[in-house]
C-alpha angles and dihedrals in degrees: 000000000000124000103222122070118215110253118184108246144144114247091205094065130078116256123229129200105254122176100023098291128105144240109252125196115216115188137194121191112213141134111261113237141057088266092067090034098106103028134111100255090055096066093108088052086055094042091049085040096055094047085057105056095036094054091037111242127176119281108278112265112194120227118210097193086050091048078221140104093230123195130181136197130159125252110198099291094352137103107215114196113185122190142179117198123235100203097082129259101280086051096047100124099060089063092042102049083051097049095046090046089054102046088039102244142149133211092271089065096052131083119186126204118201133146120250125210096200084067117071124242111288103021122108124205125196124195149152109238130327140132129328081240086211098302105133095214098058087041086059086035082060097038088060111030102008131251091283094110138104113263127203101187117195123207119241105157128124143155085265095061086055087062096040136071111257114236088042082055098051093042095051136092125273106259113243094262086056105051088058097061092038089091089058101047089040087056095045097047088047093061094062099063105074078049089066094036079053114042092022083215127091119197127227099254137125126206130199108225092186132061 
């Protein structure tokens, strides 16, 4: 059963908080295109993707003005606005700062997916702020709305990405292997997000989905 409920409202137009709740930015990194669709880089696409489907949003419009494909859904009280840039990853924080001065949020109401290649395949790590760690999107994310915002930070390390140059890495395909445990690590990392619409915290923890 999905945890959002449908609600009628128009995407073009900002978001408030009413009855008490608040308006929460969820946001996935990836690469737009089917040629990015199954990379590295796109894990937090799939992961975004994935909450969507599963809690039944509303199919994703894309906003031009936004540089985002933008979908909304309620949770309980709360307003969730997910977005996936469409700038490309290095360029994400033109599309987000857009999209957060539209809706009217701040960096306590955003949380931000995106795979890290410091943390090894099939580990998850949560945090408030921090360094972009080398990742060029968070690095763009920083450069526009500071480091202030929620991380969900998905593992995509391996053996392989020691042997391999980085950004070729990162814009390549899963292995095999890898695509078979992608359903258990998506699952895991979705149900973390209603933890953060909820708490509005996120701990400093990391958890290892594999064994």
């Amino acid at each position: 059963m999905a945890l959002f409920h449908k609600q009628s409202f128009t995407q073009n137009q900002p978001l408030y908080t009413i009855s008490g709740g608040k308006s929460v930015l969820i946001v996935g990194l990836g690469n737009p295109g089917k040629k990015h669709a199954k990379t590295r880089h796109n894990i937090g696409f799939m992961v975004i993707d994935e909450f969507a489907k599963s809690n039944d949003f509303p199919i994703w419009k894309e906003d031009k003005k936004l540089k985002s494909e933008i979908s909304m859904a309620n949770l309980g009280q709360n307003r969730i606005i997910l977005c996936k840039p469409q700038t490309f990853v290095n360029q994400s924080g033109e599309a987000v700062q857009a999209v957060q001065h539209f809706y009217k949020i701040g960096n306590s109401e955003m949380l931000v997916i995106h795979d890290e290649l410091a943390l090894g395949f099939g580990q998850l790590r949560t945090r408030l702020g921090g360094s972009d760690a080398g990742h060029n999107g968070i690095k763009s994310l920083i450069s526009y709305v500071d480091e202030n915002f929620g991380r969900l930070r998905i593992g995509i390390g391996s053996d392989l990405a020691s042997k391999t140059n980085a950004e070729k890495f990162v814009l390549s395909n899963f292995s095999k292997k890898e695509q078979a445990n992608l359903p258990s690590i998506i699952r895991e990392a979705i149900v973390l997000i209603p933890e953060f619409v909820y708490s509005g915290n996120l701990p400093h923890d990391t958890r290892s989905i594999l064994t």
